[in-house]
ZAMARGU-4260 file (C-alpha; in steps of 0.2 Angstrom, whole numbers, plus 5000, padded with zeros to 4 digits):
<rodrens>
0) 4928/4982/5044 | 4942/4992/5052 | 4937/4996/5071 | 4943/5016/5072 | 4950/5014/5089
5) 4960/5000/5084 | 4965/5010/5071 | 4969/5026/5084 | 4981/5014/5096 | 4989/5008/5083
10) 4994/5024/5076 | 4998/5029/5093 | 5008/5018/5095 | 5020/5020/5080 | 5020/5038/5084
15) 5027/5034/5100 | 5039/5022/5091 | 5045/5032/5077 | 5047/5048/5091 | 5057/5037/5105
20) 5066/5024/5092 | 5066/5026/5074 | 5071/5044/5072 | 5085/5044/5085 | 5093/5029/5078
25) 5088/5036/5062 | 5098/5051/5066 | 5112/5045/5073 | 5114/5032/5057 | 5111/5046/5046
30) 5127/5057/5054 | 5137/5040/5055 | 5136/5039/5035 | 5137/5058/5033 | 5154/5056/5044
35) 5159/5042/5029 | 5154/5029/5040 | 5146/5012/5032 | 5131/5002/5041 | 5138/4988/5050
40) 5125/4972/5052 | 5116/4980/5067 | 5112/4993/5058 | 5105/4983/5042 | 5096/4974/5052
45) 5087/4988/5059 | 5086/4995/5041 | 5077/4980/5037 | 5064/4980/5050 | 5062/4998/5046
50) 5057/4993/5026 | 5047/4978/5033 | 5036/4988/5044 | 5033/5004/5031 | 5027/4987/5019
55) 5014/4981/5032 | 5007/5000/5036 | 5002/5004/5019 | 4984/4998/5022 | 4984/5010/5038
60) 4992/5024/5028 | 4977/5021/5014 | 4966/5024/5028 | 4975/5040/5035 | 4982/5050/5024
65) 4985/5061/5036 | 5002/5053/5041 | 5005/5049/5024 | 5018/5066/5023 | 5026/5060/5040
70) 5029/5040/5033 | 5036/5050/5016 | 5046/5063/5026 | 5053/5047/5037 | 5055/5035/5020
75) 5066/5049/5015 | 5078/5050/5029 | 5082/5032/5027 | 5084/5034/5008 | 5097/5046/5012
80) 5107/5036/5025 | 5105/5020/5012 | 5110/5031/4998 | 5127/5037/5007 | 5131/5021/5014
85) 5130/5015/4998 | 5142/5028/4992 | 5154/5025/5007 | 5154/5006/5002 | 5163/5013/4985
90) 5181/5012/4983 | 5182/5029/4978 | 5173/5036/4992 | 5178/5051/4999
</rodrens>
């Protein structure tokens, strides 16, 4: 059985995460691709953690679906920075 408080803190806490961490660097990746920048190892790294942790959430997001448009709207900024690294990688990038 899932305690509700635990469940509370822990939401909490990725909030506070996502808000003070993950979107700035998020952001700030995102603009370095958009400039035709690529992800350097630092950067994959942190993308990695970031796909890593969404995997161990999904039980917490079944149990809140309230946050489950917030994880998606998140999922997709880092679909877009992989996306255009991806297409800065290429030897035709522009």
């Amino acid at each position: 059985m899932v305690d509700e408080n635990e469940d509370n803190g822990v939401v909490l806490a990725i909030v506070e995460r996502m808000e003070t961490q993950r979107l700035p660097r998020a952001l700030d990746l995102k603009a370095k691709v958009d400039e035709g920048g690529v992800l350097d190892d630092l950067d994959i790294d942190f993308l990695e953690r970031v796909f890593a942790d969404c995997n161990e959430l999904k039980p917490l997001l079944a149990r809140h679906p309230e946050y489950q448009d917030l994880a998606g709207r998140m999922m997709s900024i880092y679909h877009a920075i992989t996306e255009r690294a991806l297409a800065n990688e290429s030897p035709d990038a522009s």
